[in-house]
C-alpha angles and dihedrals in degrees: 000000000000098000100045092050081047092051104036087044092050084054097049091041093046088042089048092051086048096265094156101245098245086056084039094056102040097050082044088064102039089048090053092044097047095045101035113025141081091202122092137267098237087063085083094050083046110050086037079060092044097051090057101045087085124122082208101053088065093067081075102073096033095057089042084052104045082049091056100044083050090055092049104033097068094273096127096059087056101050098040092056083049094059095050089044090047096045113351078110095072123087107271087032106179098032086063094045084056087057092042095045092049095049089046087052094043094061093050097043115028099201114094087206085067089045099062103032088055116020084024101062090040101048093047090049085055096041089045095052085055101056113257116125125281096236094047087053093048088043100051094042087048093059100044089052086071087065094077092064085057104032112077134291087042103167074209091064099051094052096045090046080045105051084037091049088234115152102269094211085055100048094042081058088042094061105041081073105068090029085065094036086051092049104041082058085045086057095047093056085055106057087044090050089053094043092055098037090046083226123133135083116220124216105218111241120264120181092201092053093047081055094048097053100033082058094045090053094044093109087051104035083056087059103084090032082062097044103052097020099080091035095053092043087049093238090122133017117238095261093047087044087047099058089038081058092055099049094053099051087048081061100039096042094049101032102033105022092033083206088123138048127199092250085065102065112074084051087061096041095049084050098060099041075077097053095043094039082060108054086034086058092054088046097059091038092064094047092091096034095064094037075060097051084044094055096039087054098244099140100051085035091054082037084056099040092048097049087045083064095060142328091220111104102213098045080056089046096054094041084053086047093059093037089051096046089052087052093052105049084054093039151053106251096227084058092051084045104054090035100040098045106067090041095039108039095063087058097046087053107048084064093048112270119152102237087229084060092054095050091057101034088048085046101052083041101065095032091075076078102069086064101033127078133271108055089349101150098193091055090055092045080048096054094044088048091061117008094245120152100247100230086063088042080058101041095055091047083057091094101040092048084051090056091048096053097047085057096048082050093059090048088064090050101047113022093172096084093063101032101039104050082055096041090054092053096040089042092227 
């Protein structure tokens, strides 16, 4: 257990003097390795190596990728015009086209950055025109903008299946369950907000207008058919759907759009080599990190102390719950992923969690992180999007958060809703 306290108190110490946490992590783990160790240095460059050799790991870059080419192919204004049309007649009407859009969205990108910087800005410009106060229509699109790091195809989800070694296609199914059971409550808040309020304007429902736009959005609406389909039949496996993703929203955004032009394309991708060299560069960071928590004997002595704590699964799962939020308000949630997962899941598993259970429930965990102080992205994205202070940014996603967290709450309780729906079209 020395070396992993020694490894695990270098990284706190270099993140809390402003290390990035790749650099952090890694130092963390040649430092351990150097002063407390018998085993070689080249162990680190090998298991970093090891930990990118790896068919699965290029899905990464290619969803990041296809999210990117939809933002800015034109995407968002479909589906945007899709949602209203679908529910901007219900009490409360926009506020439910910003749940709807984002979970739209959610299910083309994948990244919740690229949600509210793009559905987002649009959705509170349109909430705002209409009345309803500037903070509510930051905080609900906000929110929603967490959905896409639970709705497939969550680039979250795949890190955490894949450092798991969960079925990713599985995983992507098992979390569009609780992604639409979180929206449709966030929808009910909402009508009873406007209701109360007196706030909303509704759109009266035309069924020539639904067509129009359903048919308009057609192309991007195929996107993330294409994506998961074949994934989900088996005909293809998630990287190979990824790239085949790509490929189609570079065609439908250039040739049927026209928001794009060929010319475009090598800007977007150089831009997200960076955000995918990123998150890359924490994933093989944490390789000899957890090969050291593996050989000091962490994951089977935090498997033995939780399980000391109680035999009952659902008291472990909600001490987990509290200890999770808490890292992810501190961390980024793909570091907590790629560190957490190989400590945490034999515990989980010796009192009787599915470890499909665990990856989304881990996911939807940490992502309470991205929209809550103090390194949310999301908030801050948030913040630059409107020009909003952000403790009233805060205050108003009180509610929302609060909406998140009972759900979560029921999933505990009854893991069922999200493990038995994938197990009856896996047939596992």
């Amino acid at each position: 257990m020395v070396m992993s306290i020694t490894l695990l108190v270098v990284f706190l110490l270099l993140m809390f003097l402003g290390v990035p946490i790749a650099i952090s992590l890694g130092a963390a783990s040649v430092f351990t390795i150097v002063t407390m160790s018998s085993l070689p240095l080249s162990m680190a460059a090998q298991s970093m190596f090891t930990s990118m050799n790896s068919f699965i790991m290029v899905a990464v870059p290619l969803f990041i990728l296809c999210g990117s080419l939809m933002d800015e192919g034109g995407v968002a204004d479909k589906i945007y015009d899709l949602a209203e049309s679908m529910v901007g007649w219900i009490f409360g009407g926009l506020g439910h086209v910003s749940v709807v859009v984002n979970m739209l969205f959610a299910g083309m990108s994948g990244s919740s950055v690229a949600a509210i910087a793009s559905i987002g800005k649009m959705s509170i410009n349109a909430l705002e025109k209409k009345g309803y106060p500037k903070d509510y229509a930051t905080a609900i699109n906000l929110s929603g903008s967490m959905l896409a790091s639970v709705i497939p195809p969550s680039i979250l989800m795949i890190n955490a299946a894949a450092t798991a070694n969960v079925s990713i296609g599985q995983a992507l199914l098992a979390g569009l369950i609780p992604g639409i059971i979180i929206g449709l409550i966030f929808m009910v808040y909402n009508y009873f907000y406007c209701k109360k309020h007196k706030i909303g304007d509704r759109t009266p429902f035309e069924g020539k207008r639904l067509g129009k736009a359903f048919v308009s959005a057609i192309p991007a609406l195929l996107t993330p058919v294409i994506l998961l389909g074949g994934v989900y039949t088996g005909f293809y496996t998630p990287t190979e759907g990824a790239a085949i993703a790509v490929v189609y929203t570079i065609l439908v955004s250039v040739y049927v759009y026209k928001n794009l032009k060929w010319r475009d394309i090598p800007r977007i991708i150089c831009k997200n080599a960076r955000s995918t060299g990123t998150i890359l560069f924490v994933a093989i960071a944490a390789k000899p990190a957890s090969l050291i928590f593996e050989l000091d004997g962490l994951p089977s002595a935090v498997a033995n102390m939780i399980t000391g704590i109680s035999d009952n699964r659902i008291v472990i799962m909600f001490v987990l719950y509290l200890f999770l939020i808490c890292v992810g308000m501190f961390m980024d949630a793909t570091a907590a992923i790629f560190i957490l997962v190989p400590i945490l899941l034999p515990a989980v598993q010796a009192v009787g969690v599915s470890p499909l259970f665990f990856v989304v429930f881990l996911v939807i965990t940490l992502s309470f992180g991205l929209i809550t102080p103090p390194v949310g992205v999301c908030l801050y994205a948030a913040q630059n999007v409107t020009g909003l202070e952000l403790e009233k940014i805060i205050k108003a996603s009180v509610p929302w958060i609060i909406l998140i967290a009972v759900a979560l709450c029921i999933f505990i309780v009854f893991p069922s809703i999200i493990t038995v729906p994938v197990g009856l079209i896996f047939g596992t």
